[in-house]
Structures are given as structure tokens and as C-alpha cells.
C-alpha positions as CSV (number, residue, x, y, z in Angstrom):
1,X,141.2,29.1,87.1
2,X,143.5,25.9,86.3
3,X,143.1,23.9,83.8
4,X,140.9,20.9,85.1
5,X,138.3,18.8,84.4
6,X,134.9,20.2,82.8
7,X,132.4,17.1,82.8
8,X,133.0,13.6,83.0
9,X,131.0,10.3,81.5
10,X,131.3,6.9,82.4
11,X,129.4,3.8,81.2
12,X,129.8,0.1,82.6
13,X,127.9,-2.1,80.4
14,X,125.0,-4.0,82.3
15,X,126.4,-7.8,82.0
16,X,128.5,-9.3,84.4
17,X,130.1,-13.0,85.4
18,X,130.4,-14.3,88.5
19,X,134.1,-15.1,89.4
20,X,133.1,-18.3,91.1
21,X,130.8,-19.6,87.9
22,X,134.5,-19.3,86.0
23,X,136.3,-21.2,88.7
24,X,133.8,-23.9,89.0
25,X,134.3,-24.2,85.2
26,X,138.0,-24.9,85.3
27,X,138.4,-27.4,88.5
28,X,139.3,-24.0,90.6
29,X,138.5,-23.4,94.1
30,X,136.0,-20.1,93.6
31,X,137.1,-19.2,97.9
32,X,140.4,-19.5,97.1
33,X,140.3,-17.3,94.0
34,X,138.2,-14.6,95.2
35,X,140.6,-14.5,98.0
36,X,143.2,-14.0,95.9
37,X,141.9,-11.5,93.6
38,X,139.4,-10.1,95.6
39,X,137.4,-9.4,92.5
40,X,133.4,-11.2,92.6
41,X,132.3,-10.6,89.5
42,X,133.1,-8.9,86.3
43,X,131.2,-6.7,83.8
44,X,131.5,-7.7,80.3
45,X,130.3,-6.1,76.9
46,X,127.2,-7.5,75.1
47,X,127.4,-9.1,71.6
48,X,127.3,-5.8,70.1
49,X,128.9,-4.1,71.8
50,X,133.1,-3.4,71.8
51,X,135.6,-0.6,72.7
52,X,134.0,2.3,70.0
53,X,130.4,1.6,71.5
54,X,131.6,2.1,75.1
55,X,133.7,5.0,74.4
56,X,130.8,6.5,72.1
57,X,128.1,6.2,75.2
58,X,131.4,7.7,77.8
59,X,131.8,10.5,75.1
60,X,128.3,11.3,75.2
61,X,127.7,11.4,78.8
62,X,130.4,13.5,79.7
63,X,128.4,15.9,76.7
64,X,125.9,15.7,78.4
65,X,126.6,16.4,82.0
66,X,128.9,19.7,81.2
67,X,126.0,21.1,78.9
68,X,129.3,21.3,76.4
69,X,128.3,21.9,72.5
70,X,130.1,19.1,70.7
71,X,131.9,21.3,68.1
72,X,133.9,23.5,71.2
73,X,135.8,20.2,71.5
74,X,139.5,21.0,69.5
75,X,140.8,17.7,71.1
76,X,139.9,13.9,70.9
77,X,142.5,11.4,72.4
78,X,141.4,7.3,73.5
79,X,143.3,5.0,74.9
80,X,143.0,1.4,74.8
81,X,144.4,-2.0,74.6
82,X,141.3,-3.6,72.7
83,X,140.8,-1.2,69.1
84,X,138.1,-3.2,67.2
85,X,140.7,-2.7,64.5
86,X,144.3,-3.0,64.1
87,X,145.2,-0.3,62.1
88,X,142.0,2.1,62.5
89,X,141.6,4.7,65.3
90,X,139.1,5.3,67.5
91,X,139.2,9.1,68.2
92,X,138.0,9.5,64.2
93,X,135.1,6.9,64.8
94,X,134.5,9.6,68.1
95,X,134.6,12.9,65.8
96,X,131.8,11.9,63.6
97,X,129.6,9.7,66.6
98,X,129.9,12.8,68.5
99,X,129.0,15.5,66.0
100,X,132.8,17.2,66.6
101,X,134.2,19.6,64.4
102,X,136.0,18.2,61.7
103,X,138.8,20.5,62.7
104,X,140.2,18.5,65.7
105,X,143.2,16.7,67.3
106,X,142.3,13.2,66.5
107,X,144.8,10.7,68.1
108,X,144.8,7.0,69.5
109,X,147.0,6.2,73.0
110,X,148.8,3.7,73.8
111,X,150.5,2.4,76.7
112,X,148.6,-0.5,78.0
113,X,146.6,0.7,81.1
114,X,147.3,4.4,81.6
115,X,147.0,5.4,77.6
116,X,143.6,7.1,78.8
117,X,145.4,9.0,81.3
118,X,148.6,9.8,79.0
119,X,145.5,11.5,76.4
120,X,144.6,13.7,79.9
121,X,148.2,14.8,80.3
122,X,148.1,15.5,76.4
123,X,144.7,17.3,76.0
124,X,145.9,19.4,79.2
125,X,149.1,20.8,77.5
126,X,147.0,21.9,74.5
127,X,144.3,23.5,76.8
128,X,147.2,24.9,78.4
129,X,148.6,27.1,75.4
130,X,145.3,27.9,74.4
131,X,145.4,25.8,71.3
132,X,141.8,24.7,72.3
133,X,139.2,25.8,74.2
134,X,138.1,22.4,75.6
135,X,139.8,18.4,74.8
136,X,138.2,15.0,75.6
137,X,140.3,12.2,76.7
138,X,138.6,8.7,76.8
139,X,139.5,5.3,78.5
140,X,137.6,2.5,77.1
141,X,138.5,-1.2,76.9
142,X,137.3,-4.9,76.5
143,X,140.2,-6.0,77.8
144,X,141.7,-9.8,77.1
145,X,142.1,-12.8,79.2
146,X,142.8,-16.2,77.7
147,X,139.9,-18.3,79.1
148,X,141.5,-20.3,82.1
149,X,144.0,-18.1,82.9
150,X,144.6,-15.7,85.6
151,X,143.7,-12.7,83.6
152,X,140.1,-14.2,83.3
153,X,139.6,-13.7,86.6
154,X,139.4,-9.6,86.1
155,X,139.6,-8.6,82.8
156,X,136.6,-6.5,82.2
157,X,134.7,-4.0,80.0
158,X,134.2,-0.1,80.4
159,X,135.1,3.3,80.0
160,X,135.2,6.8,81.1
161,X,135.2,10.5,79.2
162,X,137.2,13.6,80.7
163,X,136.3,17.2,79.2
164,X,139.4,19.0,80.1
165,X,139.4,22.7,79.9
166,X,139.9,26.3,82.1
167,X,136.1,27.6,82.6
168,X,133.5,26.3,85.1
169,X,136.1,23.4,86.0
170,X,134.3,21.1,88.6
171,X,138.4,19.4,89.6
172,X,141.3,21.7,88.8
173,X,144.6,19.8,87.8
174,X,147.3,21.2,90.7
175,X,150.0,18.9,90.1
176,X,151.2,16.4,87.6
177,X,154.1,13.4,87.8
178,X,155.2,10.7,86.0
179,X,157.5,7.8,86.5
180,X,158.3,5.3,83.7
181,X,160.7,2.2,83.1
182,X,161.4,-0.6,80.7
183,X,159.6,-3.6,83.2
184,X,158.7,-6.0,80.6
185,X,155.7,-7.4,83.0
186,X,152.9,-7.5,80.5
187,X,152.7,-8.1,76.6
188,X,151.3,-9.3,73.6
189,X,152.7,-9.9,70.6
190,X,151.5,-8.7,66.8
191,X,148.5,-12.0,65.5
192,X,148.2,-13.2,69.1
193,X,145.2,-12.9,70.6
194,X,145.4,-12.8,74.1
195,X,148.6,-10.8,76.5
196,X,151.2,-12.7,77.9
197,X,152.3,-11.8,81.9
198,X,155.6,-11.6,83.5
199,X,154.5,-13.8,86.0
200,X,157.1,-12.4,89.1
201,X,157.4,-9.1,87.3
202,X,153.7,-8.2,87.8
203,X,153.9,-6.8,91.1
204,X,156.6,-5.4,93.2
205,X,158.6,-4.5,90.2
206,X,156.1,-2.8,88.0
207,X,152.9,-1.9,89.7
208,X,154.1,-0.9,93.4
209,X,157.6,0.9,91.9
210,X,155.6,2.3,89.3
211,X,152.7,3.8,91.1
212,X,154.5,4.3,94.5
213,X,157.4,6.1,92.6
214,X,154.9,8.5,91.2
215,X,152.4,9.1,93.8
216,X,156.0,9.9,96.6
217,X,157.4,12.1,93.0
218,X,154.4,14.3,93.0
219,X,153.9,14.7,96.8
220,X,158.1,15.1,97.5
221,X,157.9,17.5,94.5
222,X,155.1,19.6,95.4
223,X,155.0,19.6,98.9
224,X,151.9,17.2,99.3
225,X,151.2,15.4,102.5
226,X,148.9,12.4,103.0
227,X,146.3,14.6,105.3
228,X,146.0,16.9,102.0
229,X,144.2,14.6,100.1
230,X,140.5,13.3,100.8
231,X,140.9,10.6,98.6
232,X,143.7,8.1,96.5
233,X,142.5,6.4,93.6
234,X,145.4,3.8,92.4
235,X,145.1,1.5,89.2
236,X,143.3,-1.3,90.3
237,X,144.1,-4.9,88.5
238,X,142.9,-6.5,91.6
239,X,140.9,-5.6,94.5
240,X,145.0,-6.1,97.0
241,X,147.3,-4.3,95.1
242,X,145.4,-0.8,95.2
243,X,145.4,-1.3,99.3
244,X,148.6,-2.2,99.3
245,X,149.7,0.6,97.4
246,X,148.1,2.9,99.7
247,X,149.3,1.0,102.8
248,X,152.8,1.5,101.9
249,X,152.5,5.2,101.0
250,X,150.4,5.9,104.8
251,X,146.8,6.2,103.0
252,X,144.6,4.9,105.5
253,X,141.9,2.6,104.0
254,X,139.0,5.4,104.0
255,X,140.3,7.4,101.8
256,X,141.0,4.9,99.0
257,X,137.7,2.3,99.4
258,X,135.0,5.2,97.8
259,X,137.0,4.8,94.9
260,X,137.5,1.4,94.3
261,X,135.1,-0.3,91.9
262,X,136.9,-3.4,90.6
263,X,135.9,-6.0,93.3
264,X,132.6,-5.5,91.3
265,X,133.3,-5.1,87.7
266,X,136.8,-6.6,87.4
267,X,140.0,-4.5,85.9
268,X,138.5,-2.2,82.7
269,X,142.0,-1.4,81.9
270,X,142.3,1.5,80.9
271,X,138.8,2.6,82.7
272,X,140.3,1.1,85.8
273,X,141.8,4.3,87.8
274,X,139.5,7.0,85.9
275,X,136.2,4.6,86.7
276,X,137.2,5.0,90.3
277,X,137.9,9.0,90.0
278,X,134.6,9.2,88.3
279,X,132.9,7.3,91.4
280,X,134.8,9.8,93.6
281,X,133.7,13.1,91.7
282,X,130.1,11.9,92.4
283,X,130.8,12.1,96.0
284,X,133.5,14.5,96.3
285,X,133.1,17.9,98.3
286,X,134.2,21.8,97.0
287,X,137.8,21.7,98.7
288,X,138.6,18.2,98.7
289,X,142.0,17.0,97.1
290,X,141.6,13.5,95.5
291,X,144.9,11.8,94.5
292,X,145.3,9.8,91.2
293,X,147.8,7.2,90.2
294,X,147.3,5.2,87.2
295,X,149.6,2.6,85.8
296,X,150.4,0.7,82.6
297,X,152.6,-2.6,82.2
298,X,155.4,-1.7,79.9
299,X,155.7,0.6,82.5
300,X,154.5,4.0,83.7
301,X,152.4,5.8,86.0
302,X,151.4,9.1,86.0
303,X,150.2,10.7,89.4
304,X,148.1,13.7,89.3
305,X,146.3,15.8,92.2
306,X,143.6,17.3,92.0
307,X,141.7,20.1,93.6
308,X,137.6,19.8,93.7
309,X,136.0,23.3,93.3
310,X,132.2,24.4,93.2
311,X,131.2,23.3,90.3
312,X,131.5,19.8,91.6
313,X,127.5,20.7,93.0
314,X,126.2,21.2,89.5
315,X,127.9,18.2,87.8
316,X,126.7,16.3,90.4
317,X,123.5,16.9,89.9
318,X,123.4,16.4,86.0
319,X,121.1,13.9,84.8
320,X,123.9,11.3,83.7
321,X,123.7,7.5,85.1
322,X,126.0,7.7,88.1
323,X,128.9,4.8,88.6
324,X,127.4,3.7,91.7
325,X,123.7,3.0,89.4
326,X,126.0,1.2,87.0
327,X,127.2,-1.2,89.4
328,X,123.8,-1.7,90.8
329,X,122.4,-2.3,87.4
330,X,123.0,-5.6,86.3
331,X,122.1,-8.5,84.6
332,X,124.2,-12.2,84.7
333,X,125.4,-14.1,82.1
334,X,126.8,-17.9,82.9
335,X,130.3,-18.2,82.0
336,X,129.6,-19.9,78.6
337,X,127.5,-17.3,77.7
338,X,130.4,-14.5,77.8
339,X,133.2,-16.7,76.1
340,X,130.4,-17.0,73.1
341,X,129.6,-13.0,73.1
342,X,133.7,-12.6,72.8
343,X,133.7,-15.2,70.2
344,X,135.9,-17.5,71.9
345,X,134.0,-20.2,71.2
346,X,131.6,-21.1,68.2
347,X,129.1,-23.2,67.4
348,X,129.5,-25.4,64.4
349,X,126.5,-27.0,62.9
């Protein structure tokens, strides 16, 4: 058997803020914004709660729904845009939280929204040559808007946990394909706290050359056609530009819509394209070939496909909280109360 995907875990923490309670805040028209974005509402962490608790509770749920002992893991790679600590890593926090061996590949991503993907790509090559039986790659973020700026609009909380290894594989890896530039579209400099946009770089010459460039590399490499694939799952910033995407590579909207998931929990960054494969897998059928194209400003995408095999039936059926529960389960905070849990405001007596 391939290489694929074991088990997976997501977790979506419960709180969420209305996009039209930020509008109203700043004089914006909440119509005219949700139009825009096409994002409602956004899930955000709790005051305890931050990149290594998301990515610990991920971790734990993909554990959970492979049956996987904990010390088979040889491999622990996160990517994220929101480390609780400048110079600390993650995947060591991960190796003790988990109960991993101490004898394993401990590394941090990075490359703004498709570090979590890049860790796949990684953990697959040691899998690969045998170097480990099974490797974890985990997207997580709390990602950053400056309050009143676009970016406020989506930026979001969550992650997701891929086991990757060769037995009882529920999604075998088929193909992989990257395609990377120089775009400067997105960035933030060393002290400040919040990422600075491209403005007219954002779109057609990142995201859609990016992600279009990889998803037409894989299938003009590999011999894929549109009708081969059940689903396409694109990096999703905003509820248009995954559509589009799709539109201009001849998906038809039904196979992209079961995995889309920011409309309803905003852009989680580097959760954003594996939340919306993790929704997918929950539905997905033995036989069925999902597409997956995630993206990071800087910029890069890497496409894989995917084949689903039986074992998709038994994962399913694991007694882990399902995407679609996690977007059902949820509790509202006003938008004052989020900018105090990020600490964006405080109170001075």
C-alpha cells in the first residue's frame, strides 16, 4: 500500500464572532462585508487557550481515532504562523503532551499558510524510506488580524493532525506537486504584531497562480482529469477565492462546497485546506479521489491527490468529535469580548 494518511484529528474551538457584530463596531456595512468575504462568523480561541492547546487536542484526536500507540510516532512536524513563543517550538511541547518517544523528528514549519502541509510532504518522505514507521504533521493557528482591518474579517482559530504512514491507510497519497514564487503578498515583520497585505498582490498574482499552477502541475503531470476526482479542497482565505479557483480549473461547484468550512469559522491558516480535507474524509467513499491544494503567501502551493481506500469506514466511525459537530457547537462572544481574550485591549484600573 502507499504511503497515506493513517488517522486524522481536528478541533475548532467552541467560540465564535459574528462578522456583522465587528462591522457594526467600525462604521462598516455588515451586507456589504459579508458579501465581500462571504465569511459569517469566525471561531476564535478562549482565554486559555493558543496555538500548543489546539495542536495538543488535534494531536490527540487523530491518536485517538487510528487506535495509534503514541510512542510508534518517529515524526512530529507543526506549522504555524502564531507560535506562543518566538524562539520555542511547538513539535517539542507535542512530544511530551503526547507521551511520544523521546526519540523523534521534532521540527517547526514555516511558510505562512501551507507550513502544515509542507510537514505532510516532509513526514511522507521519511515514511517513505522507512526511517519511521508512522509521522504526525499538525496545522494549528490563532491567526492575526489588526482590529479594523480586512484581516479581522476571517482570521480565525483551529487546527488539524495527519498520521501519515503505509498500513491500514484510510487516503493513500497518489500524487504530489508543488509550485512556489517570490510574490511578496503577505508579511510581517520581526516586533510587529500584526501582518501586513499586498493589497493588489493578494489575489490573482499569489493565490490563483499559485494554487491554479499546482493543482493544472499535478493533473498535466500525472494524467489527472477533473471527472477523476470526487472532491477539490483549495485554501480558503475567503469563502470567493476557493470557487473561483475551482471555476477556473472546470471543478463544478459540488465537488468543492462539502469541503468548504470557512464561511463558518473564518480562515485558520494553516488549518484552512486540511480543516476542509478533514470534513471531506468524514464523508468520503472507498474509491473516491479528493484533490488538495493548499497555499501560503510568500508563495507556494502544494497539490496533492489522494486516493480514499477501505479504511475510510472504520475511521469514520471512531469516536472522535466530527468537523461538522464542531461547527454546530458553538457558543458567541460580542466582539469586545474576543479583542479582550487576544489581549488587544486591557483594562486599566
Amino acid at each position: 500500500m502507499r504511503t497515506g494518511i493513517v488517522s486524522w484529528g481536528a478541533y475548532i474551538p467552541k467560540y465564535r464572532v459574528r462578522t456583522e457584530d465587528i462591522a457594526r463596531t467600525w462604521g462598516d456595512d455588515p451586507q456589504r462585508i459579508i458579501d465581500m468575504y462571504l465569511v459569517y462568523e469566525k471561531s476564535v480561541e478562549g482565554y486559555d487557550e493558543d496555538a500548543v492547546t489546539i495542536a495538543v487536542e488535534a494531536a490527540r484526536r487523530a491518536l485517538r481515532r487510528g487506535k495509534i500507540d503514541p510512542r510508534r510516532i518517529g515524526a512530529v512536524y507543526s506549522g504555524t504562523e502564531s507560535k506562543p513563543y518566538a524562539v520555542k517550538p511547538i513539535s517539542s511541547i507535542l512530544i511530551d503532551a503526547l507521551g511520544l518517544s523521546n526519540n523523534v523528528f521534532a521540527v517547526d514549519m514555516e511558510f505562512a499558510c501551507k507550513a502544515g502541509s509542507d510537514g505532510i510532504v516532509a513526514v511522507m518522505g521519511l515514511v517513505d524510506s522507512g526511517r519511521i514507521e508512522y509521522g504526525m504533521a499538525v496545522g494549528t493557528d490563532t491567526s492575526q488580524g489588526e482590529p479594523g482591518e480586512h484581516l479581522d474579517y476571517s482570521a480565525s482559530s483551529g487546527g488539524v493532525a495527519y498520521i501519515v504512514g503505509r498500513s491500514e491507510v484510510a487516503a493513500e497519497f497518489e500524487a504530489v506537486y508543488t509550485f512556489s514564487s517570490d510574490t511578496p503578498d503577505f508579511w510581517r515583520r520581526e516586533g510587529s504584531p500584526y501582518p501586513m497585505h499586498g493589497e493588489g498582490f493578494t489575489g490573482e498574482p499569489a493565490y490563483f497562480r499559485h494554487v491554479v499552477g499546482a493543482a493544472k502541475g499535478l493533473m498535466e503531470r500525472y494524467g489527472y482529469k477533473v471527472s477523476d476526482f470526487a472532491y477539490a479542497i483549495f485554501h480558503q482565505p475567503n469563502g470567493r477565492f476557493p470557487m473561483r479557483a475551482a471555476a477556473m480549473l472546470g471543478f463544478p461547484p459540488d465537488k468543492v462546497k462539502p469541503g468548504i468550512v470557512v464561511t463558518h469559522i473564518g480562515n485558520t491558516y494553516n488549518a484552512s485546506a486540511l480543516m476542509g480535507l478533514a470534513r471531506v474524509l468524514e464523508q468520503a467513499k472507498p474509491g473516491d479521489k479528493i484533490l488538495l491544494v493548499t497555499f501560503g503567501s510568500g508563495a507556494g502551493s502544494n497539490a496533492f491527490a489522494l486516493n480514499v481506500t477501505d479504511w475510510i469506514i472504520e475511521r469514520q466511525r471512531a469516536d472522535v468529535p466530527k468537523v461538522d459537530d464542531m461547527l454546530a457547537d458553538k457558543i458567541y462572544l460580542d466582539y469586545s469580548m474576543y479583542l479582550k481574550n487576544r489581549k488587544m485591549i486591557k483594562l486599566f484600573e
